[in-house]
Structures are given as C-alpha cells and as structure tokens.
C-alpha positions in Angstrom: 41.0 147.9 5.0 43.7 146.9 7.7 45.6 150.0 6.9 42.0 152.1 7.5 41.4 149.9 10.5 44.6 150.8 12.3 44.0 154.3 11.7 40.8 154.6 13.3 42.0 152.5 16.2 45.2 155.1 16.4 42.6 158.1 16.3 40.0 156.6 18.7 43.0 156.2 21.4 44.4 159.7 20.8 40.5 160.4 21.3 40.7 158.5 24.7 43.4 160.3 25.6 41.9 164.4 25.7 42.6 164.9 22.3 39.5 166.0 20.6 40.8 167.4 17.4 40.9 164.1 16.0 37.2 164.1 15.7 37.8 166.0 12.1 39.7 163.3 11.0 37.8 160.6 12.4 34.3 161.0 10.5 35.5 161.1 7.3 37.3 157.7 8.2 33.7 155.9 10.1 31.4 157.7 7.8 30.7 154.8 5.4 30.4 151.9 7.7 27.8 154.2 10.3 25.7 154.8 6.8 25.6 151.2 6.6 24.7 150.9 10.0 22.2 153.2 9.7 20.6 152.2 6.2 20.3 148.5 8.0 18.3 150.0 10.9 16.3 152.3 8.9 15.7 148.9 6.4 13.5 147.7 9.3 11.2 150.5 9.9 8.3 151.5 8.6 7.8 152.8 4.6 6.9 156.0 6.0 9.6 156.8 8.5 10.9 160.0 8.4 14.0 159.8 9.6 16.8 159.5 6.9 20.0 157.3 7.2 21.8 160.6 7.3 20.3 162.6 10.3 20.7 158.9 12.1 24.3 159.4 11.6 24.3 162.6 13.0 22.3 162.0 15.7 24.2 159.0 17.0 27.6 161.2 16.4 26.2 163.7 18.2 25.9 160.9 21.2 28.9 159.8 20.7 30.9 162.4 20.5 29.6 163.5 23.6 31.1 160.8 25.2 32.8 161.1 28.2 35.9 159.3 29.9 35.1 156.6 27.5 38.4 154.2 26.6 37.9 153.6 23.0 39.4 150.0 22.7 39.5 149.7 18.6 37.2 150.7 15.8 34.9 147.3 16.7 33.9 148.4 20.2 33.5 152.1 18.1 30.7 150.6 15.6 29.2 148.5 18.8 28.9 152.0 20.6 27.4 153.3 17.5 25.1 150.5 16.7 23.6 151.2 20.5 23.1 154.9 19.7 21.5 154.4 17.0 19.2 152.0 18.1 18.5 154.0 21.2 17.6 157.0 18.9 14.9 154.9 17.1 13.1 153.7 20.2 13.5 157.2 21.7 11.8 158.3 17.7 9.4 155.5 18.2 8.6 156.1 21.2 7.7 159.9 20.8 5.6 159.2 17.7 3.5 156.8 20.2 3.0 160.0 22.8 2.3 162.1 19.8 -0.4 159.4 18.6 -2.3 159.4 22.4 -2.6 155.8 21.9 -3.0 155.2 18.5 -1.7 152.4 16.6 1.5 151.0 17.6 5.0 151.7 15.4 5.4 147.7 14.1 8.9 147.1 13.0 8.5 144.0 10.4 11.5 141.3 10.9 13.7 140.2 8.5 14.3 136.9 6.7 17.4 136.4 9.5 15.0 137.0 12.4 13.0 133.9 11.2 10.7 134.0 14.4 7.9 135.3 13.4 6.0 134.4 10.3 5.6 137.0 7.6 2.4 138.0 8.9 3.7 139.2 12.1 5.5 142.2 12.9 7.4 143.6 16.0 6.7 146.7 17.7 10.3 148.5 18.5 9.5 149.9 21.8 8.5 145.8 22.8 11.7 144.7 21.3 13.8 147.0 23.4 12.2 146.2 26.4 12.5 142.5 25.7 16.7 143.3 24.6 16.6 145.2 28.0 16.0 141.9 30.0 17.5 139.7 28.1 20.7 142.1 28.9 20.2 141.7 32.7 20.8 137.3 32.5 22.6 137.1 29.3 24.3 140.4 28.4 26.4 138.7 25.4 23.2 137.5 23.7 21.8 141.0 23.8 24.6 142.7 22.5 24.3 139.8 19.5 21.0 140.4 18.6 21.6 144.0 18.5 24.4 143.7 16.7 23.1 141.3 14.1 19.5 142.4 13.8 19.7 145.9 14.4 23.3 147.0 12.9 22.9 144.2 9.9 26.1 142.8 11.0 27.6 139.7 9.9 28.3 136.2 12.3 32.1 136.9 11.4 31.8 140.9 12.0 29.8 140.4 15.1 32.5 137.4 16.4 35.2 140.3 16.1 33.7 142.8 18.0 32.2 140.4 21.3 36.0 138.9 20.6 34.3 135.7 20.4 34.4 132.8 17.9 31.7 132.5 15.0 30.2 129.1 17.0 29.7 130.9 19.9 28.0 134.1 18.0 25.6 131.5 16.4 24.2 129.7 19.4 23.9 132.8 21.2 21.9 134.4 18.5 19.8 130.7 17.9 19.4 130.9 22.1 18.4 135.0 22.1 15.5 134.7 18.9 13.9 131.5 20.9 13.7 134.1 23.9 12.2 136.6 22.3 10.3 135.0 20.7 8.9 133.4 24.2 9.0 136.9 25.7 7.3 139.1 22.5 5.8 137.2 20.4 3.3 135.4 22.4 
C-alpha cells in the first residue's frame, strides 16, 4: 500500500507540473479507492437513484481532471478533491431532479448509523445538507471538510486525521461539534 501510495503521489506531482500523460497511468492506480468513494455516497441515497457508482467516477474524473494550476500535495488531498466532486455532482443530480419535479416531493437522503442525529424516522434532504455544509464552511472550515469526509466519502477517524494532517482526537471532536450543528441548523 505504501509502495502504491508513493506512486500516486510521484504521478500527481508530475501531474502538477504540465505533464498530463500521466493521467493513463493514474486511473488505473485511484480507481478502486474513488469506487469506494462513490459506492459510500451512492449508499446514502435513495433505492431508486439512478446514478451508478461507476458514472460517479467518471463524472467526478471528468472534474478533476479538468483541473487547473492545481498543486497536487499527495494522494490524500487527491481523494479529498475527489470526495468534493463527487459530492457536488449529487447535489447538482439532486438538485435537477427537484427542477424536474416543479416542486414535488423533496430527494431525502436517510443518515447512517454514524450520523446518529436524527432518529431513524427522519431523513435529510441533500440539497439542505449542502447548504448547512456550506455555512458551517464559512466559521469552521475544518469541521466541514470532516463531515464530508466522514459522512459523505465513508471515510475512517484515522483516514480522515491523514488527509486534514490532524490527529484522530482532534477529527472526533470536530465531527461530535459539526453533527450537534447540523443538527441545530437542519434538523429543527
């Protein structure tokens, strides 16, 4: 894993620096941990959805390899980038299905057993939860970024204490801190 983690770090800096032919060599290397990305945010939507794991991936590629003067630190602040596309393209899906609707029944995404907010009866709509991650950003970037990380991308306390470069303590009281605020600021 080291070995694979170096050399997506080595690619995303040659990347960084003009050279786009490393892209070919790049997916095959980031393929398995964006499915797993993606599977965890498609987890939480509705049975129905009809986006699949796979056009997520491509989609969020897409976005990111359309990336401009970015300066790819290592494959962490890759899969943070990634976790934010991705989550971007399923309020952007969520929120077109709303349009399409005319103001029919709102797109609820139900909250998982981490997330222990809300009772099991409730559910969250994903345009609201945005919004709310959207101010929480603007006081309290770092808790943001957390709950996006953890919630939306499935990650780990340990995985998401490496890529904020953080310690594990610090990752839980900032995700403990960010679900009483939304739950203050969505959930009322």
């Amino acid at each position: 894993m080291e070995e694979n983690s170096q050399q997506i770090t080595q690619l995303l800096n040659q990347w960084s620096n003009g050279d786009a032919e490393v892209l070919d060599g790049l997916m095959p290397l980031v393929y398995k941990e964006l499915r797993r990305q993606a599977s965890g945010y498609l987890r939480r939507e509705r049975p129905d959805h009809t986006l699949q794991p796979t056009a997520l991936i491509n989609e969020a590629y897409l976005k990111l390899i359309d990336q401009r003067n970015v300066k790819w630190q290592n494959r962490a602040h890759f899969f943070a980038i990634a976790a934010q596309a991705m989550r971007r393209i399923l309020v952007d899906y969520a929120r077109e299905r709303k349009r399409e609707k005319r103001g029919g029944a709102e797109e609820n995404l139900p909250l998982d057993e981490a997330f222990t907010i809300v009772s099991q009866e409730k559910s969250l709509d994903l345009v609201a939860l945005d919004e709310a991650l959207n101010k929480l950003a603007q006081f309290d970037e770092r808790q943001a970024k957390v709950v996006e990380l953890r919630y939306f991308s499935g990650l780990s306390i340990d995985e998401t204490a490496e890529i904020l470069n953080v310690s594990n303590v610090t990752i839980r009281r900032d995700w403990n801190m960010a679900k009483a605020w939304l739950h203050q600021e969505v959930i009322k």
